[in-house]
C-alpha positions in Angstrom: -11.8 26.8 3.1 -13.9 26.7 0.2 -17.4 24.5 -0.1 -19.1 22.6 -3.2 -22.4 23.5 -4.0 -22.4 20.2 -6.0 -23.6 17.1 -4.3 -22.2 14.5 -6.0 -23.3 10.4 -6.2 -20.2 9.0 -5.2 -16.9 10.5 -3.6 -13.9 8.1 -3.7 -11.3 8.6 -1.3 -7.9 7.2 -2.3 -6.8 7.5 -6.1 -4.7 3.7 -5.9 -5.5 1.3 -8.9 -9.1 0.1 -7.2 -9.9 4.0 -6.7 -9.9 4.6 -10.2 -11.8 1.5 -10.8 -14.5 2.8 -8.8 -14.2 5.8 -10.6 -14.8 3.5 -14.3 -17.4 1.9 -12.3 -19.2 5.6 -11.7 -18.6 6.4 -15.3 -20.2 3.7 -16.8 -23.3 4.0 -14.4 -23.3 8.0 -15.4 -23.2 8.7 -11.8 -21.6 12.0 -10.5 -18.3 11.3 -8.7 -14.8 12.7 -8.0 -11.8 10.9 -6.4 -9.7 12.5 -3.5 -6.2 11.4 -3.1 -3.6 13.3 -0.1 -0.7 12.4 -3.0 -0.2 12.6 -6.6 -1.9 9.8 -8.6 -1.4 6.1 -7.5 0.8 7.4 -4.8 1.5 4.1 -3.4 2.9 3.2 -7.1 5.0 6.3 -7.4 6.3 5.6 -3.9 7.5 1.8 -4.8 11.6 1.3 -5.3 12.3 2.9 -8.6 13.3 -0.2 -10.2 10.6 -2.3 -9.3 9.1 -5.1 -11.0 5.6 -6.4 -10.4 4.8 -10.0 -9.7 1.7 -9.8 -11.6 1.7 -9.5 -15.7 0.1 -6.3 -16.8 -3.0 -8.1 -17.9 -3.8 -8.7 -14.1 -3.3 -4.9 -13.1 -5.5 -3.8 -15.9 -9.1 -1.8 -15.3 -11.5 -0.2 -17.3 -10.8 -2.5 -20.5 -7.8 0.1 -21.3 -4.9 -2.2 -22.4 -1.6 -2.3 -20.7 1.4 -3.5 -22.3 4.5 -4.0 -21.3 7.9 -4.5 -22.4 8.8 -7.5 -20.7 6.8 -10.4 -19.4 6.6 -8.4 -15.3 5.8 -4.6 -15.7 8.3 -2.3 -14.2 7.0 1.0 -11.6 7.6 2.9 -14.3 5.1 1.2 -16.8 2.2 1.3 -14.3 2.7 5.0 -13.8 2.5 5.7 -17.3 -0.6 3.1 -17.9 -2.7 4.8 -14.4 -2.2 8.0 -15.7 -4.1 7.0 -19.2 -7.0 5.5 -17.7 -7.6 8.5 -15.9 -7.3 9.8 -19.6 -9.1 7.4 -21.6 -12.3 7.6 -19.2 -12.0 10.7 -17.9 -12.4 10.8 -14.2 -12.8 13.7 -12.5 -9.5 13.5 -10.0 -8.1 15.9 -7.5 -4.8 15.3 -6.2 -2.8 16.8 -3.3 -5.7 17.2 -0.9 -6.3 15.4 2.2 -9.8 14.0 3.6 -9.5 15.5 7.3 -13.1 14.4 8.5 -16.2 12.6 6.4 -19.8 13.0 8.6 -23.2 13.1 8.2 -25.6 10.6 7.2 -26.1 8.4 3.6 -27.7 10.5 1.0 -26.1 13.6 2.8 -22.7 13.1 3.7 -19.9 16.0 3.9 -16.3 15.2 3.3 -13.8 17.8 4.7 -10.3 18.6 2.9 -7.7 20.7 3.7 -8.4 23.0 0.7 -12.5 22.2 0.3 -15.6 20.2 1.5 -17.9 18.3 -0.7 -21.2 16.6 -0.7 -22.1 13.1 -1.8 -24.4 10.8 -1.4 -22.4 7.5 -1.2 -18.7 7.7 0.2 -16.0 4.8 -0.8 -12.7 4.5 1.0 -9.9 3.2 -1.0 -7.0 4.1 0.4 -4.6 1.3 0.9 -2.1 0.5 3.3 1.1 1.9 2.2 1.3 5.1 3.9 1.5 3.4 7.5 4.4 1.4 8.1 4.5 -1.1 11.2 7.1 0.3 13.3 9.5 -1.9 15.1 9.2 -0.1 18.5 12.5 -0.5 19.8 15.0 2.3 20.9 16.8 4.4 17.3 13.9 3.4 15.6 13.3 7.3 15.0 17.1 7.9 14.0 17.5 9.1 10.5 19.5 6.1 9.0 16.4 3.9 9.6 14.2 3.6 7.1 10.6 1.9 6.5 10.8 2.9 2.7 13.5 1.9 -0.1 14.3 3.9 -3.2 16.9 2.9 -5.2 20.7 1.2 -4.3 23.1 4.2 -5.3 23.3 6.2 -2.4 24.1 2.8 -0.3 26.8 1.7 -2.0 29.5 0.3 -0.1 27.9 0.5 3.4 27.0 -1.6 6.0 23.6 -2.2 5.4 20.8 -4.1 7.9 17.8 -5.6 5.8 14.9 -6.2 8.2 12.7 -8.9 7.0 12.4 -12.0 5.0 9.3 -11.3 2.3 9.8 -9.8 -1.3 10.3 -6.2 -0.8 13.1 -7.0 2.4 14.9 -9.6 -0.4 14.5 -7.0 -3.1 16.4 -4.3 -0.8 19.1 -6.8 0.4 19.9 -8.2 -3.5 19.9 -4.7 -5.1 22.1 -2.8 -2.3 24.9 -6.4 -2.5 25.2 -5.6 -6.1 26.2 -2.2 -5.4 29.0 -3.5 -3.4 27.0 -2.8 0.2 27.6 -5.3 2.7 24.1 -6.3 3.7 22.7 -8.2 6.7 19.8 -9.8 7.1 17.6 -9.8 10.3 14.8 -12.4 9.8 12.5 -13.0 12.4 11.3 -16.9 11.6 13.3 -19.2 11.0 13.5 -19.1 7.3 12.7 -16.6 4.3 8.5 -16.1 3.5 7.8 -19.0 1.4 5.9 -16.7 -1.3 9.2 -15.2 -2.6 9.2 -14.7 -6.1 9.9 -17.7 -7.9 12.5 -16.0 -10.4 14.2 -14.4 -7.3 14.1 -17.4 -5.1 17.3 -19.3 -5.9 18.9 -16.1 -6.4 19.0 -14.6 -2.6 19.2 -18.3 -1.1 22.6 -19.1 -3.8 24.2 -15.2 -2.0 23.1 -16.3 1.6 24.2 -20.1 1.1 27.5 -18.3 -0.3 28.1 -15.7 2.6 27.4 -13.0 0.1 25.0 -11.8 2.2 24.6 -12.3 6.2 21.1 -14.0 7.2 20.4 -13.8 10.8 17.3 -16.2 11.3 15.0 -16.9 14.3 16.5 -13.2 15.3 15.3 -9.1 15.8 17.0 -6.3 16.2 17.0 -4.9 19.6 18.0 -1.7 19.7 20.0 1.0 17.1 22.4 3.6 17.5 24.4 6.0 14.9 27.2 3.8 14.0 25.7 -0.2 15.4 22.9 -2.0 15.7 22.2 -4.8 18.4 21.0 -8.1 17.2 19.4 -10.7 19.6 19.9 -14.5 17.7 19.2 -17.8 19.3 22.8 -18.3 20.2 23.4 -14.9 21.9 23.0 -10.6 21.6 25.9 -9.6 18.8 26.7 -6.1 17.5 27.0 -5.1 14.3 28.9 -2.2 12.7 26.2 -0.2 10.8 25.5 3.0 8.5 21.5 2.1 7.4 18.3 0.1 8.5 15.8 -1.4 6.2 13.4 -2.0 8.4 11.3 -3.7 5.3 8.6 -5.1 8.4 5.2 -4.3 5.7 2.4 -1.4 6.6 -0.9 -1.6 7.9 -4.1 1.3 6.6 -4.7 4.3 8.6 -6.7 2.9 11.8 -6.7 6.1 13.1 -8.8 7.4 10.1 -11.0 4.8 9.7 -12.5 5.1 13.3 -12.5 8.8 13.5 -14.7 8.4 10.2 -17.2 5.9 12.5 -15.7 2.2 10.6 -15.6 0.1 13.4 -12.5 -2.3 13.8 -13.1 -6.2 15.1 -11.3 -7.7 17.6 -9.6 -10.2 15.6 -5.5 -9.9 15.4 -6.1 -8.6 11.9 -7.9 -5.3 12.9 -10.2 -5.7 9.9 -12.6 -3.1 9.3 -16.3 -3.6 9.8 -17.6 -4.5 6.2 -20.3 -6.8 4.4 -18.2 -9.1 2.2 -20.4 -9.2 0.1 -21.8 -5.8 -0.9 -18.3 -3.6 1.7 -20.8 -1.7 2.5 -19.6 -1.1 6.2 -21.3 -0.5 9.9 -21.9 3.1 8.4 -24.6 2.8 6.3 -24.1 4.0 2.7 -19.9 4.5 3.2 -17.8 1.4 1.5 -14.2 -0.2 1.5 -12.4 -1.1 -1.4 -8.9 -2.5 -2.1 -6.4 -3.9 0.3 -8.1 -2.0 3.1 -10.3 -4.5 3.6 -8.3 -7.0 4.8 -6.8 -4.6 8.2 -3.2 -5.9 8.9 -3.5 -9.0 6.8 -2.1 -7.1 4.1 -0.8 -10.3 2.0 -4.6 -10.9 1.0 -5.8 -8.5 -1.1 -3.6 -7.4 -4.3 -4.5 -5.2 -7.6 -5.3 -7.8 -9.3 -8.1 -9.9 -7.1 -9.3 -6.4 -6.3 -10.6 -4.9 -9.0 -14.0 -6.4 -8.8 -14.5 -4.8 -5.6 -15.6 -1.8 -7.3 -18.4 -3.7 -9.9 -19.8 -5.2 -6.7 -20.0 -2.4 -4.8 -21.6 -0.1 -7.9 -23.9 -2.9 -8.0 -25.5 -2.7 -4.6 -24.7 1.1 -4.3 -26.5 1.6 -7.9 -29.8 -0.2 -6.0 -29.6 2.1 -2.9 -29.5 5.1 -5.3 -32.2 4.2 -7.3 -34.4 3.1 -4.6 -34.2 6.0 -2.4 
C-alpha cells in the first residue's frame, strides 16, 4: 500500500452530489482537499433504474453555480450523469474513484485515512456517503436467492413474468408500472394499508387507475413471508396465499453504512432512526474535527434529506471548519 506525503485540509469521503459540493466549497476557500469514492462518480446516480426521472427540476440538483439544463421539465439519470461529471470539470476537484476508505483514525489536525490502494493525511475529514449502498433486508427465508432483488435496472429482461413488487413509495411504483408495460404480470406487496402518500403527483393517478383496473395486483395491509424458486408466500389480513413467481422487487429503501460509521468512532443515538451523532448546526460530529453531509445525516430516516435541501450542508460546514483551521 502506498502513503501520501501530502497532508491535505480536507478529505471528503463519498463522491454523491453533496461530496462534490464540499469539494466547490474547498475550492473556493483554496483549501487542499481530494474526494474518495469506493465507485465510479455519483455512484448512487449511476446505480438508479436506467430510465429514471427525478422529482426535482434540475435547478434544485444544481451546485457550484454550473448550470444544468435539461430537456424536459424532470431530468432523466442520464442528464445528471453527464451534468456531475462537468462540475467535477468546470471546478476542478481533485477526485479518486474506485478506492475504498477501510479505516479513518487519529486525531483533528492529524487524521490518517486508509484505502485499499493508499493512505492519506488531512486535517479535517467529511463523510458523505449516502445511503444507497445498504439496502434494508426483509429477513425472511429466500431472501438470499438470486431472483430477489433490492435494486431495479430496467424492464426488458422481465418481460412477461410473474413479477412481486415489494413496497408502496416511488421507486416500488416505478418498478411495478415499467415491468406491466412490458407485459409482466406484477403483484404488489404493500405493507400499510394504502400506497405512501408522497407518490409523485404525475404518477399518482396512473398506478391507482392499473390497480383500481386489476392491471396490476395490490396486496395491502400484507408481507411476504417466505420465498422459494418458483412461489412466494404472502400473509394478507384475510389469510396466507401463494403466488406463482419468477422475480422479487424487494423495493423496501436502504439505510448508510452503520457499520462504518462506528468503526470510524461516530456514535449512533438510540432513537428508532439510528441517526449519527452530529451538531445540526455546524455536523461536526462526537469526533472532533470529522463531519456528515448529505442524507447520512438523517440515519434510517432516509425520506428527510434530498439533493436538493442538501447542498447547503457543505457552505455550513466550510464555514465552521474554515474557523477551526484558521484558529488552530
Amino acid at each position: 500500500m502506498n502513503s501520501s506525503e501530502k497532508k491535505y485540509d480536507v478529505i471528503i469521503v463519498g463522491a454523491g452530489p453533496i461530496g462534490l459540493a464540499c469539494g466547490i466549497e474547498a475550492r473556493r476557500r483554496n483549501l487542499e482537499h481530494i474526494i474518495i469514492d469506493k465507485g465510479c462518480l455519483v455512484n448512487s446516480i449511476f446505480h438508479y433504474p436506467t430510465n429514471m426521472t427525478f422529482f426535482s427540476t434540475s435547478d434544485r440538483l444544481e451546485i457550484g453555480e454550473v448550470p444544468f439544463i435539461s430537456h424536459g421539465t424532470k431530468p432523466t439519470r442520464r442528464e445528471a450523469l453527464e451534468y456531475y461529471r462537468r462540475v467535477v470539470g468546470a471546478w476542478k476537484l481533485n477526485v479518486k474513484t474506485y478506492e475504498r476508505v477501510i479505516h479513518i483514525t487519529g486525531e483533528m489536525n492529524n487524521f490518517r485515512v486508509e484505502t485499499e490502494k493508499n493512505t492519506y493525511a488531512a486535517r479535517m475529514i467529511i463523510v458523505a456517503t449516502g445511503y444507497y449502498d445498504n439496502p434494508n433486508l426483509l429477513m425472511i427465508p429466500g431472501e438470499d436467492l438470486p431472483k430477489v432483488k433490492h435494486y431495479y435496472d430496467e424492464p426488458h429482461p422481465y418481460a412477461y413474468r410473474k413479477i412481486a413488487v415489494i413496497g408502496g413509495a416511488n421507486s416500488a411504483v416505478d418498478v411495478a408500472l415499467e415491468l406491466f408495460r412490458v407485459g409482466a404480470q406484477v403483484a404488489m406487496v404493500v405493507r400499510e394499508d394504502t400506497l405512501w402518500q408522497g407518490i409523485k403527483y404525475w404518477v399518482k393517478p396512473d398506478i391507482e387507475n392499473r390497480i383500481s383496473e386489476g392491471s396490476i395486483k395490490a396486496y395491502f395491509n400484507s408481507t411476504v413471508e417466505t420465498i422459494s424458486e418458483k412461489s412466494i408466500k404472502i400473509k394478507t389480513p384475510e389469510k396466507l396465499i401463494t403466488l406463482e413467481n419468477d422475480f422479487v422487487f424487494a423495493m423496501t429503501g436502504y439505510h448508510p453504512d452503520f457499520d462504518f460509521l462506528k468503526k470510524i468512532g461516530v456514535q449512533l443515538e438510540s432513537d428508532q432512526y439510528l441517526s449519527p451523532n452530529h451538531d445540526t448546526a455546524t455536523f461536526e460530529t462526537n469526533r472532533p474535527g470529522l463531519f456528515l453531509a448529505g442524507v447520512i445525516c438523517g440515519g434510517m430516516e432516509t425520506s428527510r434529506l434530498f439533493i436538493e435541501n442538501s447542498r447547503e450542508h457543505a457552505i455550513r460546514i466550510f464555514d465552521y471548519l474554515q474557523k477551526k483551521l484558521n484558529t488552530e
